[in-house]
PDB file of N, CA, C, O and CB in Angstrom:
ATOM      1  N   UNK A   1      73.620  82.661 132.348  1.00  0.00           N
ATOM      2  CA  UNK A   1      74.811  83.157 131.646  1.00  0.00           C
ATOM      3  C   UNK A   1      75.957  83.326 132.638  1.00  0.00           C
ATOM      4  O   UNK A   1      75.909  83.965 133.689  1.00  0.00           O
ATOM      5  CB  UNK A   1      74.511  84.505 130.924  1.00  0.00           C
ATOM      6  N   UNK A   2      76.976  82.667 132.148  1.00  0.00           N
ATOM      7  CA  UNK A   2      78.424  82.713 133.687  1.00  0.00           C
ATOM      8  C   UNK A   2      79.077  84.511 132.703  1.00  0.00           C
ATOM      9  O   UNK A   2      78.831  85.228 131.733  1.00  0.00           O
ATOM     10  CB  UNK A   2      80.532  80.352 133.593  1.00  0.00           C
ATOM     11  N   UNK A   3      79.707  84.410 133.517  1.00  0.00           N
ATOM     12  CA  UNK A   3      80.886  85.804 133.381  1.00  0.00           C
ATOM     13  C   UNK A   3      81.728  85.404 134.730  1.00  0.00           C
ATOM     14  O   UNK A   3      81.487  84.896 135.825  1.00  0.00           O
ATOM     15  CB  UNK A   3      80.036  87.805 133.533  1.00  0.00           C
ATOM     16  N   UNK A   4      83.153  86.066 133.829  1.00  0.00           N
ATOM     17  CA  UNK A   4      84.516  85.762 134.326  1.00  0.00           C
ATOM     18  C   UNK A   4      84.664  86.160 135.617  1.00  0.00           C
ATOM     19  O   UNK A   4      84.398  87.339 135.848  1.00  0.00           O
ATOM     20  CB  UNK A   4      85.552  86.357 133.569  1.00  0.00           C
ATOM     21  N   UNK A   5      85.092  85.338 136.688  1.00  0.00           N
ATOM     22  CA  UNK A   5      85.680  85.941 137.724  1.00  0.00           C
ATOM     23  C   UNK A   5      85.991  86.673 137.737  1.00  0.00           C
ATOM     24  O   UNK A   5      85.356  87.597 138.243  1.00  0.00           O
ATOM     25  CB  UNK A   5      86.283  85.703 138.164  1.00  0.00           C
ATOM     26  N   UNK A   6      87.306  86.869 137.153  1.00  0.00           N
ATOM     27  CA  UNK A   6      88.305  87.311 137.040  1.00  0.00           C
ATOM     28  C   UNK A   6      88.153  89.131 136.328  1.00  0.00           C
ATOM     29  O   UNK A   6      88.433  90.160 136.943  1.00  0.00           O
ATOM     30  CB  UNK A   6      89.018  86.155 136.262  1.00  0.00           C
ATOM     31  N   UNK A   7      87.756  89.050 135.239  1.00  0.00           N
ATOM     32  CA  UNK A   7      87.832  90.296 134.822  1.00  0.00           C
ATOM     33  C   UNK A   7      85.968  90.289 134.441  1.00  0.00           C
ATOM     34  O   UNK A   7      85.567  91.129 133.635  1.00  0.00           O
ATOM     35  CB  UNK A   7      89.160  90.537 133.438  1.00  0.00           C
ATOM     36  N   UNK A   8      85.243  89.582 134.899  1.00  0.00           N
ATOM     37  CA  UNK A   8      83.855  90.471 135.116  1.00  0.00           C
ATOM     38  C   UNK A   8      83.199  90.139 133.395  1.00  0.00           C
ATOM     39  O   UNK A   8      81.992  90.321 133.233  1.00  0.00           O
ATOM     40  CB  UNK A   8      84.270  92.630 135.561  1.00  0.00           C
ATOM     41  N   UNK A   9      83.902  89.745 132.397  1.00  0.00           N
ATOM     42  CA  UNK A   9      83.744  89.488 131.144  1.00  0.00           C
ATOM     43  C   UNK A   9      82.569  88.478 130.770  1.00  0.00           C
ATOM     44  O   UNK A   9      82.481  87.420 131.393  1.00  0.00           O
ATOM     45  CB  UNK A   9      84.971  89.065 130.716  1.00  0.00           C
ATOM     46  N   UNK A  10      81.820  88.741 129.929  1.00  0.00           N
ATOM     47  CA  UNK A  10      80.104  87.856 129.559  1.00  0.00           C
ATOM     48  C   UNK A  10      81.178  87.083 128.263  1.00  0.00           C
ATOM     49  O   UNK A  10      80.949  85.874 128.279  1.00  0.00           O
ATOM     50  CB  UNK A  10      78.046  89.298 128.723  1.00  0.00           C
ATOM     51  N   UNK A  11      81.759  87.278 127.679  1.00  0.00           N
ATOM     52  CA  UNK A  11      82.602  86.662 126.464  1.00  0.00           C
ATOM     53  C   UNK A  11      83.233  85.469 127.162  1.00  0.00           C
ATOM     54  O   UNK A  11      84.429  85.479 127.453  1.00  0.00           O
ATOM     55  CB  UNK A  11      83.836  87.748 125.756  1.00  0.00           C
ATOM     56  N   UNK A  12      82.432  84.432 127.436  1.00  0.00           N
ATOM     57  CA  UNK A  12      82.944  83.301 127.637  1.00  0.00           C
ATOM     58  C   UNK A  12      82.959  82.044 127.118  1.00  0.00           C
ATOM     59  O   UNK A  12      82.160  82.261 126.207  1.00  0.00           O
ATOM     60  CB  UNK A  12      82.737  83.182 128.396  1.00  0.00           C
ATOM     61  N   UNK A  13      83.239  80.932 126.994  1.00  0.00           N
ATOM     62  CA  UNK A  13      82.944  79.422 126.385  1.00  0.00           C
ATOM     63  C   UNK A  13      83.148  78.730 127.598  1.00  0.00           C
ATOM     64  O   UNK A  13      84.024  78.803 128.460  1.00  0.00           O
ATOM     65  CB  UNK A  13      83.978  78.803 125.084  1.00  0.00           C
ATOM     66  N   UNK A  14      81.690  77.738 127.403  1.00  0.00           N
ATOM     67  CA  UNK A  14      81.319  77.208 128.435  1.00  0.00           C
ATOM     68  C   UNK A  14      81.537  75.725 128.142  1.00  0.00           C
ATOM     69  O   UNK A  14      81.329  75.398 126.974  1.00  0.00           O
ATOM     70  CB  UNK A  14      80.009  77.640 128.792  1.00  0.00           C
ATOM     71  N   UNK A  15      81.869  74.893 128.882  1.00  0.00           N
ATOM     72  CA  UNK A  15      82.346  73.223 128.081  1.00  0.00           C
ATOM     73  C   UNK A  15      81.905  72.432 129.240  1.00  0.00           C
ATOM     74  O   UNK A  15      82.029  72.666 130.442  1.00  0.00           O
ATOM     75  CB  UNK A  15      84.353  72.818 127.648  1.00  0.00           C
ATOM     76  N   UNK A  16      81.299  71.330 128.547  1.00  0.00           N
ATOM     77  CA  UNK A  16      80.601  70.601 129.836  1.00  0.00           C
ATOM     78  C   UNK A  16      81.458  69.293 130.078  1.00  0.00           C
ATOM     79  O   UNK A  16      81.805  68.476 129.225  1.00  0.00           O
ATOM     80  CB  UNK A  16      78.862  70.153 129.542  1.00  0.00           C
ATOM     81  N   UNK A  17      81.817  69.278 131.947  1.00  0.00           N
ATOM     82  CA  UNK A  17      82.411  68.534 132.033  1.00  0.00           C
ATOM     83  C   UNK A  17      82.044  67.304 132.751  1.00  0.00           C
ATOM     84  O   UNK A  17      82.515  66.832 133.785  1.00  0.00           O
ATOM     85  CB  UNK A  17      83.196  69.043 132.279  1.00  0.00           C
ATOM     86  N   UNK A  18      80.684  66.702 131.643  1.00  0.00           N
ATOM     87  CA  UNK A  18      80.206  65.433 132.133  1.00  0.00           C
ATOM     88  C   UNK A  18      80.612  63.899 131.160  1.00  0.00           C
ATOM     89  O   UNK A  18      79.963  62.869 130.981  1.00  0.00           O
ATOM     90  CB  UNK A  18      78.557  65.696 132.210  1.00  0.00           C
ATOM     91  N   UNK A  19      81.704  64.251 130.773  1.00  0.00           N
ATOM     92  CA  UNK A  19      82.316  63.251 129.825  1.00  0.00           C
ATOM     93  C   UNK A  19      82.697  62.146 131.165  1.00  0.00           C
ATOM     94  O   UNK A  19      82.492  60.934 131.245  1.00  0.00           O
ATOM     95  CB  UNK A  19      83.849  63.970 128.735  1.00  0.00           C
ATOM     96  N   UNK A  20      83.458  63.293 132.350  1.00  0.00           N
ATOM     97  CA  UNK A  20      84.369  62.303 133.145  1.00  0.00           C
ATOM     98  C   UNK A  20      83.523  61.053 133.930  1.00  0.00           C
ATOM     99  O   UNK A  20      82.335  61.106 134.250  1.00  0.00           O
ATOM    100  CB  UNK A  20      85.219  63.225 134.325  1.00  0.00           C
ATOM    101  N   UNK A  21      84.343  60.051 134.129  1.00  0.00           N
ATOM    102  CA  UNK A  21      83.850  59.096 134.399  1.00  0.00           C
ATOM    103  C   UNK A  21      82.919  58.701 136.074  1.00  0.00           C
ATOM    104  O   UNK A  21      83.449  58.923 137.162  1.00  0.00           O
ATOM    105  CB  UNK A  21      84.944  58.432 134.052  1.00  0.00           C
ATOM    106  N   UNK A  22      82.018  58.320 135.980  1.00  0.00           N
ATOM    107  CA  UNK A  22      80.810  58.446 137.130  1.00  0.00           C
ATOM    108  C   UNK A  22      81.750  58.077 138.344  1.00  0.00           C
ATOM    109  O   UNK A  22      81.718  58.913 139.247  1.00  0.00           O
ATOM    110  CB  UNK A  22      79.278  57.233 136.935  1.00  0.00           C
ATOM    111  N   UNK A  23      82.512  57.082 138.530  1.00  0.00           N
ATOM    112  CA  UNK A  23      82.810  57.090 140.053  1.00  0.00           C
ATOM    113  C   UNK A  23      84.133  58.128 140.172  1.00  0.00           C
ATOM    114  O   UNK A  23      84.352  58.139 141.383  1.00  0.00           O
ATOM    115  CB  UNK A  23      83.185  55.381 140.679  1.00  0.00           C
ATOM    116  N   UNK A  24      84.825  58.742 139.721  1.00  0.00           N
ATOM    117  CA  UNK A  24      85.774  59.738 139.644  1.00  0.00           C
ATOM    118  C   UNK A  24      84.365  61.135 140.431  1.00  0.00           C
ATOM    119  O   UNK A  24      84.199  61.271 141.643  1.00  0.00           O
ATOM    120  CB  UNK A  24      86.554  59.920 137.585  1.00  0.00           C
ATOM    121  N   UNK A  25      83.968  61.548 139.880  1.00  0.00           N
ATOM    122  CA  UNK A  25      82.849  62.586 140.164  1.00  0.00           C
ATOM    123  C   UNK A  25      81.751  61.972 141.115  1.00  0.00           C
ATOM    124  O   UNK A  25      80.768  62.710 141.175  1.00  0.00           O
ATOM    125  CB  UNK A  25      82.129  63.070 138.747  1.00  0.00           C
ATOM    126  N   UNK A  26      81.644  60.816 141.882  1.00  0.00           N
ATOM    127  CA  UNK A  26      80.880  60.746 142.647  1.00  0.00           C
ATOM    128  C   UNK A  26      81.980  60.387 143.976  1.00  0.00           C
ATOM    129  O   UNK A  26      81.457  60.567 145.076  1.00  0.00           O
ATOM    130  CB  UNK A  26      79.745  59.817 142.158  1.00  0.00           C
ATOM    131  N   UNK A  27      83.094  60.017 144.000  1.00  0.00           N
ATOM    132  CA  UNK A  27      84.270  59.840 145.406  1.00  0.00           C
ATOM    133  C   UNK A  27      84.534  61.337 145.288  1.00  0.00           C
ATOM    134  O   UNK A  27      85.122  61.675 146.315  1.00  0.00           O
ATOM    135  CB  UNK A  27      86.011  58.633 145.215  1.00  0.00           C
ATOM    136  N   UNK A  28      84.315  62.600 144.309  1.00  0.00           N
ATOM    137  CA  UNK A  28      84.650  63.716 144.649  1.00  0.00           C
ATOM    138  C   UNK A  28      83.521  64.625 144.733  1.00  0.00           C
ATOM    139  O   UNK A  28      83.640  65.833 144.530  1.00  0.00           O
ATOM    140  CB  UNK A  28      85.577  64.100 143.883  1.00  0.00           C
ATOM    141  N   UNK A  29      82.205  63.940 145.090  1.00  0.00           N
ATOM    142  CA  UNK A  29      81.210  64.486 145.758  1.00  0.00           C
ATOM    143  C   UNK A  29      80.630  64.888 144.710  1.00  0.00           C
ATOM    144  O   UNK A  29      79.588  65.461 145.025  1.00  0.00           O
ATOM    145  CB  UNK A  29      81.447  65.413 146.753  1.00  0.00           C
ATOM    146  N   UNK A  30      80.775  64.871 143.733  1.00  0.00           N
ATOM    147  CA  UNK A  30      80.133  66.017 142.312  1.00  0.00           C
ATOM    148  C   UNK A  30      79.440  65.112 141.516  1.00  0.00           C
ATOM    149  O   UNK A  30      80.095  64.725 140.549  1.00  0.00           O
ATOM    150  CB  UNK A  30      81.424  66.881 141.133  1.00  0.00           C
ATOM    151  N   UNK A  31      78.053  64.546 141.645  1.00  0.00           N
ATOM    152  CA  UNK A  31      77.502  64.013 140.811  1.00  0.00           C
ATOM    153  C   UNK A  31      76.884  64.615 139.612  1.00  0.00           C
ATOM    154  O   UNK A  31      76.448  63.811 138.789  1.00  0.00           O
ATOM    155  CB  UNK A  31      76.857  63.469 141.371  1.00  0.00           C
ATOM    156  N   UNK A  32      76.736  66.150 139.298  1.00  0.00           N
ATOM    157  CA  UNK A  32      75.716  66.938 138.737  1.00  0.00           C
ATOM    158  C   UNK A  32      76.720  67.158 137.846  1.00  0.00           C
ATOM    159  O   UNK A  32      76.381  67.525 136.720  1.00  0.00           O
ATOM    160  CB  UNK A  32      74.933  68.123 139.493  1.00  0.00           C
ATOM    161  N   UNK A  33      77.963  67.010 138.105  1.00  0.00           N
ATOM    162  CA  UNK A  33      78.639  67.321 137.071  1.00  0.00           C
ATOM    163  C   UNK A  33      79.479  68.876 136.643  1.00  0.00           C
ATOM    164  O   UNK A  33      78.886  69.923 136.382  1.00  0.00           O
ATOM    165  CB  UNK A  33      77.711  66.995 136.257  1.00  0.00           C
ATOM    166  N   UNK A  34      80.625  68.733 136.653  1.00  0.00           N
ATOM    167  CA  UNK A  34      81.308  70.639 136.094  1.00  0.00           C
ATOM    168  C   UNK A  34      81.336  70.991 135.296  1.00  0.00           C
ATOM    169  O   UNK A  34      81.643  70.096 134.509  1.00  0.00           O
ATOM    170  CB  UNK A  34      82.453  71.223 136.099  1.00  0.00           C
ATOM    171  N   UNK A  35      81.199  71.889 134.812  1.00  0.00           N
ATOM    172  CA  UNK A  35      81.531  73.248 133.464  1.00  0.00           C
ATOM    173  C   UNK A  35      83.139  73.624 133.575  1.00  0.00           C
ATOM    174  O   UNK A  35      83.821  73.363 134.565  1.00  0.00           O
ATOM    175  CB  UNK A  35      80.467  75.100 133.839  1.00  0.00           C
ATOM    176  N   UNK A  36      83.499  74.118 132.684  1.00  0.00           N
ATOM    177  CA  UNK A  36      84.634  74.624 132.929  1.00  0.00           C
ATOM    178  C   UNK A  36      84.232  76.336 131.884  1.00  0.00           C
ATOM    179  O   UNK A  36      83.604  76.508 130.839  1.00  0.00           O
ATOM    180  CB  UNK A  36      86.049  73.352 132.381  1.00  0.00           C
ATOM    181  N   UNK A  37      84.771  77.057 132.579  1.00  0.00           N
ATOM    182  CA  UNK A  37      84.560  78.260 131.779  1.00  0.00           C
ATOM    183  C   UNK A  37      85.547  78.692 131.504  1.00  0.00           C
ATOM    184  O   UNK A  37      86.362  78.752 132.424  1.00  0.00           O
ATOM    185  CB  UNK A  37      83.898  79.203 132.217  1.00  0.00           C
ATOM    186  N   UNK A  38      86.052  79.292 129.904  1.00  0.00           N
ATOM    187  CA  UNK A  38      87.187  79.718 129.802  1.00  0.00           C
ATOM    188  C   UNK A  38      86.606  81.014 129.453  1.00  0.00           C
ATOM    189  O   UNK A  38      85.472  81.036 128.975  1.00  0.00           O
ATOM    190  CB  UNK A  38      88.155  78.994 128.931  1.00  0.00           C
ATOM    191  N   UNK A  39      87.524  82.538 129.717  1.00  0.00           N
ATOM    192  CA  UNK A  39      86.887  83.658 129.510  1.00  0.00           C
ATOM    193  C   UNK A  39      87.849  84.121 127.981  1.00  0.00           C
ATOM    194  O   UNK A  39      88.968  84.586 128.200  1.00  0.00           O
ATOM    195  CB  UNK A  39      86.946  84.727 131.019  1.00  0.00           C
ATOM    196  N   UNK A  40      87.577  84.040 127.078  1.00  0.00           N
ATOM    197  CA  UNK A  40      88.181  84.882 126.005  1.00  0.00           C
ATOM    198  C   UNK A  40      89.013  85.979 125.956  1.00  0.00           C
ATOM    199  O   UNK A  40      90.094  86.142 125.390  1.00  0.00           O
ATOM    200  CB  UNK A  40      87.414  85.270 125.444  1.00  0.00           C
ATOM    201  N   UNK A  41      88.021  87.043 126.957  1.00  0.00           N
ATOM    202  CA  UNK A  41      89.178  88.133 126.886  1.00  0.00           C
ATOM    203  C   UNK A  41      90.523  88.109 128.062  1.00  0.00           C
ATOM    204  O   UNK A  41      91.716  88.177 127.767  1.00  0.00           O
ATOM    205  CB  UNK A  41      88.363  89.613 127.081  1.00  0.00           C
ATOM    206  N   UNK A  42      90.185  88.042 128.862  1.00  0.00           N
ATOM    207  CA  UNK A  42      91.464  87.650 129.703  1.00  0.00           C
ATOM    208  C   UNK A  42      92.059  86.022 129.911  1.00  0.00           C
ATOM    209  O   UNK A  42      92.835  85.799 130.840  1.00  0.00           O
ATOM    210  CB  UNK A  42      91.118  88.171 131.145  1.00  0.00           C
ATOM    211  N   UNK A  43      91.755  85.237 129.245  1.00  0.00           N
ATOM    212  CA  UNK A  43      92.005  83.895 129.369  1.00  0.00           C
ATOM    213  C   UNK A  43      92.114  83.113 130.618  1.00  0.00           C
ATOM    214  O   UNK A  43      92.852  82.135 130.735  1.00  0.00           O
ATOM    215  CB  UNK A  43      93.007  83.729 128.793  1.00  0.00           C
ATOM    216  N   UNK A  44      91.168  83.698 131.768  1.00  0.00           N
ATOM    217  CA  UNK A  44      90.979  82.876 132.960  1.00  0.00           C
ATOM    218  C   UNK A  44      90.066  81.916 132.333  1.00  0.00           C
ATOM    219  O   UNK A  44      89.185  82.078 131.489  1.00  0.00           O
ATOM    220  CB  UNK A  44      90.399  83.631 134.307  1.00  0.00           C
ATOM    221  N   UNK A  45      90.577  80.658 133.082  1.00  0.00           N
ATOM    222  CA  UNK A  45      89.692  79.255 133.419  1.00  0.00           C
ATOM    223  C   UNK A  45      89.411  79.140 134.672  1.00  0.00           C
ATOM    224  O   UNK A  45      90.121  79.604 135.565  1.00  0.00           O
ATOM    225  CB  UNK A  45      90.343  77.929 133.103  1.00  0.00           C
ATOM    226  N   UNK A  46      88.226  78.436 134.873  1.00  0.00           N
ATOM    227  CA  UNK A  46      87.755  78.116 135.956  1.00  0.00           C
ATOM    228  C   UNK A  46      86.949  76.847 135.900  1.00  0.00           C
ATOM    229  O   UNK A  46      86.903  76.321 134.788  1.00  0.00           O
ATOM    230  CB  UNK A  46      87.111  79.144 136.403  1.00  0.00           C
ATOM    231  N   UNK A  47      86.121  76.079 137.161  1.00  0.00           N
ATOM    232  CA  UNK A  47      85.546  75.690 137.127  1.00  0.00           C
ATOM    233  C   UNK A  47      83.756  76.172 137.687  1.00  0.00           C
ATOM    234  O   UNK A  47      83.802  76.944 138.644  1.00  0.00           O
ATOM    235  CB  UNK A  47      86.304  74.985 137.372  1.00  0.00           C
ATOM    236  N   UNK A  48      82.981  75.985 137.440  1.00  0.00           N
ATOM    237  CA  UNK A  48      81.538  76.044 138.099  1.00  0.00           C
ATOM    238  C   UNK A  48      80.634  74.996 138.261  1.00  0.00           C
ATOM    239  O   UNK A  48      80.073  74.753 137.193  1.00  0.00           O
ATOM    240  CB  UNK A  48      80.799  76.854 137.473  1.00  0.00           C
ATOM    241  N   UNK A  49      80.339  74.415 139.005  1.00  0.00           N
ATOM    242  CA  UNK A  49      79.148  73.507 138.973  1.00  0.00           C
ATOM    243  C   UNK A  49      78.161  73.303 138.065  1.00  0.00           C
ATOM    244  O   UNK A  49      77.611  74.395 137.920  1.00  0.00           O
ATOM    245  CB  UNK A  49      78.528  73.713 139.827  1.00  0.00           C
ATOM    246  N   UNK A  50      77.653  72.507 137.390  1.00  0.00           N
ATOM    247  CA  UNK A  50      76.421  72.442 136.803  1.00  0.00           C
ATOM    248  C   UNK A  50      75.028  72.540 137.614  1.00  0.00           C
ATOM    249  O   UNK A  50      74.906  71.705 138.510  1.00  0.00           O
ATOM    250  CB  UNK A  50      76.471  71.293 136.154  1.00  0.00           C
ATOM    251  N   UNK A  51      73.790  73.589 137.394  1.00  0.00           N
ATOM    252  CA  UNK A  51      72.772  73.169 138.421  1.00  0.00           C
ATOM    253  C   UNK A  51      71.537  72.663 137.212  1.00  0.00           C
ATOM    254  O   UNK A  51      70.452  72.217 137.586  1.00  0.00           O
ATOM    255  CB  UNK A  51      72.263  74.661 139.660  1.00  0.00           C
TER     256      UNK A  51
END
């Protein structure tokens, strides 16, 4: 379960960011692929790794 940097918040939506295209995410080292988390209550985005 992620929670917000930002304000510490479990109320998040989690979106997987393995749509993007394989050599874009492998020249930027990231084969496993990112999440992006947006937090609801304070509206920070971020990114996190997928493990």
């Amino acid at each position: 379960m992620h929670k917000c940097t930002k304000c510490g918040s479990k109320n998040v939506k989690v979106k997987n960011n393995t749509g993007l295209p394989s050599l874009l995410s492998n020249l930027a080292g990231r084969p496993k692929g990112q999440l992006t988390v947006t937090c609801k209550d304070c509206g920070h985005v971020y990114m996190v790794m997928a493990d």
